[in-house]
N, CA, C and O of each residue as an XYZ file, in Angstrom:
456
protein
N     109.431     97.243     93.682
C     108.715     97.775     92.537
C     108.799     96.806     91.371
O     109.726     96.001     91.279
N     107.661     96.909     90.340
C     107.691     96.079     89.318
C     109.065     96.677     88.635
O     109.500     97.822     88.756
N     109.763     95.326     87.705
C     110.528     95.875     86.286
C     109.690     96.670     85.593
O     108.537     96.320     85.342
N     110.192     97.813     85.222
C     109.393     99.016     84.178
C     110.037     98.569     82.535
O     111.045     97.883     82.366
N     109.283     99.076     81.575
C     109.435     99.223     80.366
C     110.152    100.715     80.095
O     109.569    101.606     80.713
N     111.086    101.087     79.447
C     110.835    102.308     78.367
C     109.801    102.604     77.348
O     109.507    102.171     76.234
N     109.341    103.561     78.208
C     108.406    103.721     76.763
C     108.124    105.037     76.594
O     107.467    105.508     77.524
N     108.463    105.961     75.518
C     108.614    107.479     75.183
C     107.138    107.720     75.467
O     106.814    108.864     75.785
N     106.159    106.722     75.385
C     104.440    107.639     75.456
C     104.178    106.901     76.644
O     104.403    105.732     76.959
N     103.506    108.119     77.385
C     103.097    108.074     78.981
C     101.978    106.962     79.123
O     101.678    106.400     78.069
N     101.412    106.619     80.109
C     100.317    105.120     80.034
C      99.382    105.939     80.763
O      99.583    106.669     81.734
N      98.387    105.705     80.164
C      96.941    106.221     80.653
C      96.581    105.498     81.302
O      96.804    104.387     80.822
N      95.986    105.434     82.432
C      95.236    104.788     83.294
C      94.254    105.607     84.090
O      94.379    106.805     84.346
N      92.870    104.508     84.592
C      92.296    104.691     85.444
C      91.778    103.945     86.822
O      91.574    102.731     86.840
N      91.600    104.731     87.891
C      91.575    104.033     89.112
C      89.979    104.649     89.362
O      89.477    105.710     88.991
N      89.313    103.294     90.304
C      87.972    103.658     90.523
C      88.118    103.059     91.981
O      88.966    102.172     92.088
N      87.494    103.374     92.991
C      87.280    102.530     93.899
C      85.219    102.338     94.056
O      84.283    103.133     94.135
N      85.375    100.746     94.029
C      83.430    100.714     94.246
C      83.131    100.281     95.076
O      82.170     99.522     95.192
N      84.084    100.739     96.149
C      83.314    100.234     97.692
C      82.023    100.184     97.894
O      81.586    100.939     97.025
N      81.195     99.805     98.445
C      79.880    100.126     98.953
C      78.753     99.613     97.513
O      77.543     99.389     97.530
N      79.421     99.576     96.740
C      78.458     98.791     95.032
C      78.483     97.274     95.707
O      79.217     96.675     96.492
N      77.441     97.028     95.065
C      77.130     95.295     95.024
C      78.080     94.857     94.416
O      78.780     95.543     93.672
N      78.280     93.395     94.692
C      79.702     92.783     94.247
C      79.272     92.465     92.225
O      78.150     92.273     91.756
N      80.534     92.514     91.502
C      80.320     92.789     90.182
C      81.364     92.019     89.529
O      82.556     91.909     89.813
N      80.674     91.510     88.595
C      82.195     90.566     87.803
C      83.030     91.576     87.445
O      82.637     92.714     87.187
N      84.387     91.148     87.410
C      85.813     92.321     86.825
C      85.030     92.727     85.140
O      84.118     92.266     84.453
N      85.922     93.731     85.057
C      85.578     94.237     83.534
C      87.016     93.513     82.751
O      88.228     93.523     82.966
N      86.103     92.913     81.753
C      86.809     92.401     81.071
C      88.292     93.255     80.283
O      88.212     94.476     80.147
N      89.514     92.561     79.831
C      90.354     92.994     78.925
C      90.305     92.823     77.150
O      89.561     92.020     76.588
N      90.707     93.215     76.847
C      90.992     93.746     75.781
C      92.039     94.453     74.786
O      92.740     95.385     75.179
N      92.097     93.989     73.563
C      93.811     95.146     72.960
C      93.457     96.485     73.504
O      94.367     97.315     73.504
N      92.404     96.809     73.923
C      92.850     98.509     74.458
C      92.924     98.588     76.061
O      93.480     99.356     76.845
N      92.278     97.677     76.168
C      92.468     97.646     78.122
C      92.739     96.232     78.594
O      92.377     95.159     78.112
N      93.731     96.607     80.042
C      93.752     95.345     80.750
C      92.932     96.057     82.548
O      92.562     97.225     82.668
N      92.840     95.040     83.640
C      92.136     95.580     84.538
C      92.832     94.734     85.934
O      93.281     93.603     85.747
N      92.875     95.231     87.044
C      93.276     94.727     88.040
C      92.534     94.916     89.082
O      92.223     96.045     89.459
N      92.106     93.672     89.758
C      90.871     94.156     90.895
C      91.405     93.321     91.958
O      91.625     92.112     91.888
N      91.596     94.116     92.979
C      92.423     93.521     94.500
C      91.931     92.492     95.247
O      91.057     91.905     94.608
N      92.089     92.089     96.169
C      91.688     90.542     96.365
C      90.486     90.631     97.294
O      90.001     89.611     97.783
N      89.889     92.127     97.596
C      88.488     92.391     98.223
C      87.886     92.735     96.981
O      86.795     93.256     97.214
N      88.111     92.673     95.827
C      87.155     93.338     94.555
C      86.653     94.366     94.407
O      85.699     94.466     93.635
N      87.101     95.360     95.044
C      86.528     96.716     94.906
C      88.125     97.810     93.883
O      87.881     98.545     92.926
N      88.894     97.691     94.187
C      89.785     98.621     93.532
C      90.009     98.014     92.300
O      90.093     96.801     92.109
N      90.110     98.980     91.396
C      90.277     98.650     89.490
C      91.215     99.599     88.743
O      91.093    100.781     88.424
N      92.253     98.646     88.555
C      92.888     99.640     88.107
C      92.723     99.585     86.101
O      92.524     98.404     85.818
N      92.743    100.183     85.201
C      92.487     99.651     84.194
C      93.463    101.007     83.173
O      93.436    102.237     83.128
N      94.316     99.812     82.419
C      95.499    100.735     81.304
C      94.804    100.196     80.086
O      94.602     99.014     79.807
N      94.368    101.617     79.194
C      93.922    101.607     77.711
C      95.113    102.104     76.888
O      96.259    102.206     77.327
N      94.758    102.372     75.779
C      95.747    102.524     74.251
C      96.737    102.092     74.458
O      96.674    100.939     74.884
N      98.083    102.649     74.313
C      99.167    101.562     73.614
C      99.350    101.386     75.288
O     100.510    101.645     75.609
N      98.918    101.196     75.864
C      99.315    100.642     77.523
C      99.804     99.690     77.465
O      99.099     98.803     76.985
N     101.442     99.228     77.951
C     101.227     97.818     78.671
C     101.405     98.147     80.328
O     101.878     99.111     80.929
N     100.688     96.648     80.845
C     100.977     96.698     82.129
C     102.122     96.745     82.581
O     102.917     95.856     82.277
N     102.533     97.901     83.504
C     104.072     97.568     83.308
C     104.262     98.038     85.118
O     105.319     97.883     85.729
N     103.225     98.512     85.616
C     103.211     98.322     87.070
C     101.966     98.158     87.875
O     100.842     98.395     87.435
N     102.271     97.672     89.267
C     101.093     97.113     89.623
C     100.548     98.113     90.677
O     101.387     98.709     91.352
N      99.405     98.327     90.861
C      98.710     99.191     92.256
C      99.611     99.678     93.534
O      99.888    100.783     94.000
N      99.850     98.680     93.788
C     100.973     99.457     95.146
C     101.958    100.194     94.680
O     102.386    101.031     95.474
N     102.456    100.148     93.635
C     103.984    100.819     92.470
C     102.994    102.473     92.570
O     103.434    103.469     93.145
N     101.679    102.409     91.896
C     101.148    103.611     92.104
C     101.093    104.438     93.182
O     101.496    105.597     93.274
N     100.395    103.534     94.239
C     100.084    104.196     95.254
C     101.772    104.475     95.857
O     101.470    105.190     96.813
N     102.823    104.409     95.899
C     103.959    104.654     96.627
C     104.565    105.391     95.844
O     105.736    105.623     96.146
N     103.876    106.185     94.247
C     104.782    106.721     93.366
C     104.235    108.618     93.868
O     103.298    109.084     94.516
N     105.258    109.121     93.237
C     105.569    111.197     93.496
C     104.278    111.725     92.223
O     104.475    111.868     91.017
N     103.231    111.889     92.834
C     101.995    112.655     92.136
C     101.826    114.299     92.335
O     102.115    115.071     93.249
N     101.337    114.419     91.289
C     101.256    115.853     91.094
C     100.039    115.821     90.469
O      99.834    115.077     89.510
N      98.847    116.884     91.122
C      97.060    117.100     90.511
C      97.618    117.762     89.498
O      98.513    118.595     89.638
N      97.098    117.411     88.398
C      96.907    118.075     87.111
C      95.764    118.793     87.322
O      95.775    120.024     87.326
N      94.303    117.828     87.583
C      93.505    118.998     87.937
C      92.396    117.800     87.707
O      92.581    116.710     87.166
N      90.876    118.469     88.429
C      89.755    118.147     88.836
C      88.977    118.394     88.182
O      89.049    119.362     87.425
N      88.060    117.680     88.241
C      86.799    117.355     87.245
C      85.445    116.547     87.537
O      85.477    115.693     88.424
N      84.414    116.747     86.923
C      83.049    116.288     87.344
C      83.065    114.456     88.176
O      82.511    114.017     89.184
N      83.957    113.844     87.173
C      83.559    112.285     87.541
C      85.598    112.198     88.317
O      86.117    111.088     88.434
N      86.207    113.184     88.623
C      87.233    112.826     89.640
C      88.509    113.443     89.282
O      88.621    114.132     88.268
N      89.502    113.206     90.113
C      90.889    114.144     89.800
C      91.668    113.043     88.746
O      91.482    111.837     88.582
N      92.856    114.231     87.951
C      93.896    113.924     87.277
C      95.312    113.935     88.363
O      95.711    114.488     89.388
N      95.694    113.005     87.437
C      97.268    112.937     88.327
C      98.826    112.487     87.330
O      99.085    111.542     86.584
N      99.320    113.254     87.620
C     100.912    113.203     86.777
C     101.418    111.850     87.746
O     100.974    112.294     88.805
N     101.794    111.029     87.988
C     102.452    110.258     88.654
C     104.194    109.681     88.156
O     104.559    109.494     86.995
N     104.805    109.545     89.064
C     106.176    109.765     88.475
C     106.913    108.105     89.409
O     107.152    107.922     90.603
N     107.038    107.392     88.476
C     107.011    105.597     88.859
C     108.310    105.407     89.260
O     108.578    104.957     90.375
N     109.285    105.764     88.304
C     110.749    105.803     88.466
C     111.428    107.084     87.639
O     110.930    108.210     87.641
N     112.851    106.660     86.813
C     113.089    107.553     86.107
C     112.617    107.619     84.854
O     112.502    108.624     84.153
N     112.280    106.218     84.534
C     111.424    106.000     82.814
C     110.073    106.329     82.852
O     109.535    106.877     81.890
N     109.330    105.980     84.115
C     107.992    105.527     83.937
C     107.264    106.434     84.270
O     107.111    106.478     85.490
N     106.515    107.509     83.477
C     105.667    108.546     83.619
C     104.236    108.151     83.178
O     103.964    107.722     82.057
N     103.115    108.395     84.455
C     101.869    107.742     83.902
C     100.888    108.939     84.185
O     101.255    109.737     85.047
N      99.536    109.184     83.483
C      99.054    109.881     84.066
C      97.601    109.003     84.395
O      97.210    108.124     83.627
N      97.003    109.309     85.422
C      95.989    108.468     85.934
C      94.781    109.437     86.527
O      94.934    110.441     87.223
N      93.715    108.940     86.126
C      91.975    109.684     86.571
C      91.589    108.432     87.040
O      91.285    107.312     86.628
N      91.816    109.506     88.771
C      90.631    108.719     89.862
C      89.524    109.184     90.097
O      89.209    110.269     90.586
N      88.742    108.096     89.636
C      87.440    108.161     89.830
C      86.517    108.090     90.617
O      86.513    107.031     91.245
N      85.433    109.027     90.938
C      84.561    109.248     92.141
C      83.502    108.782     92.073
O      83.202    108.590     90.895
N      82.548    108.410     92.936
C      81.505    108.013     92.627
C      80.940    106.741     91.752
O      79.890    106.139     91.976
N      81.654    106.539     90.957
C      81.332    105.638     89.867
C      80.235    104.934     90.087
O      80.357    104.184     91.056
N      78.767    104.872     89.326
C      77.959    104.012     90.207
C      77.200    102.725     88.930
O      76.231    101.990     89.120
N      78.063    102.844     87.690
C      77.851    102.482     86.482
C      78.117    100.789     86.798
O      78.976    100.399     87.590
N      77.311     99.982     86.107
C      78.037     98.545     86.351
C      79.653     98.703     85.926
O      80.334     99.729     85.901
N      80.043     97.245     85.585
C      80.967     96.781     84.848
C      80.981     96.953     83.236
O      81.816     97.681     82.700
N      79.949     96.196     82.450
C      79.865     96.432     81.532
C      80.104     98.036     80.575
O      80.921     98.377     79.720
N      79.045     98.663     81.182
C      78.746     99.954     80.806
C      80.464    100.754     81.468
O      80.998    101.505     80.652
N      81.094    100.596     82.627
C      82.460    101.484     82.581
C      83.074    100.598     81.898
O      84.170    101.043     82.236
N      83.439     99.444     81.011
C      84.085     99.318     79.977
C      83.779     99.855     78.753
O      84.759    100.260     78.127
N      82.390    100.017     78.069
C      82.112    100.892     77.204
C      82.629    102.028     76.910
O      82.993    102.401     75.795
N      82.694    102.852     78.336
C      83.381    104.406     78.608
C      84.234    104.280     77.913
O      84.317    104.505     76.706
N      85.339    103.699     79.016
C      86.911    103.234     78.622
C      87.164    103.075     77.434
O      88.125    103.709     76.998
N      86.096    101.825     76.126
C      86.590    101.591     75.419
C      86.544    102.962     74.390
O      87.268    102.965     73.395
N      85.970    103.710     74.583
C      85.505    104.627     73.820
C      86.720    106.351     74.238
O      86.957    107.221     73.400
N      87.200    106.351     75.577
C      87.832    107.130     76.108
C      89.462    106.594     75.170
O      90.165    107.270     74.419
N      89.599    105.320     75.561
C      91.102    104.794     75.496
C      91.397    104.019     73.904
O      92.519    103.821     73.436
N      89.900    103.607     73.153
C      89.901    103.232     71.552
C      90.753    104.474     70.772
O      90.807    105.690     70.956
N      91.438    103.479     69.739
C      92.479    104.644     69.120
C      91.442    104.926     67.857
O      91.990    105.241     66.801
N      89.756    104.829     67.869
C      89.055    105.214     67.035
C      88.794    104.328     65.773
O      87.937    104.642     64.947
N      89.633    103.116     65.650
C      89.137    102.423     64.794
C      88.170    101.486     64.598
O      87.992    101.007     63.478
């Protein structure tokens, strides 16, 4: 597993998978988001507001989840990393938006409004 941070506020993230989309440049980073796209280019993982990266995709996928609950564009998830690292993460369905335009979302979902 990655070294984790302490950090008292949980890390928002989102996971999309765009299998089956035409191939697409990564979505860019930013002070509110960074993005991780696997070495077939379809999985994205992307941490907004005070996020740092502090684990990587497989750390997720091998971490103790619990559905918070479901929704139009995909499920919520409590995910539990270690003993510090509490994240909650929306996987996303369908997604059929370019790149550009799901960074817009994001920036607008994960912008602390200024």
């Amino acid at each position: 597993m990655a070294n984790y941070k302490t950090n008292p506020n949980p890390n928002y993230s989102l996971f999309y998978d765009s299998r089956g989309e035409e191939e697409k440049s990564p979505v860019e980073a930013n002070e509110h988001s960074t993005v991780e796209v696997n070495s077939s280019g379809t999985k994205k993982l992307v941490f907004f507001g005070n996020a740092n990266k502090v684990f990587e995709l497989e750390d997720l996928l091998k971490a103790s989840v619990e559905v918070l609950g479901k929704g139009t564009f995909g499920t919520a998830y409590k995910a539990v990393l270690d003993a510090v690292t509490l994240v909650a993460v929306k996987r996303l369905k369908d997604v059929t938006m370019g790149d550009r335009e799901f960074k817009e979302k994001i920036e607008v979902v994960g912008g602390d409004g200024s």
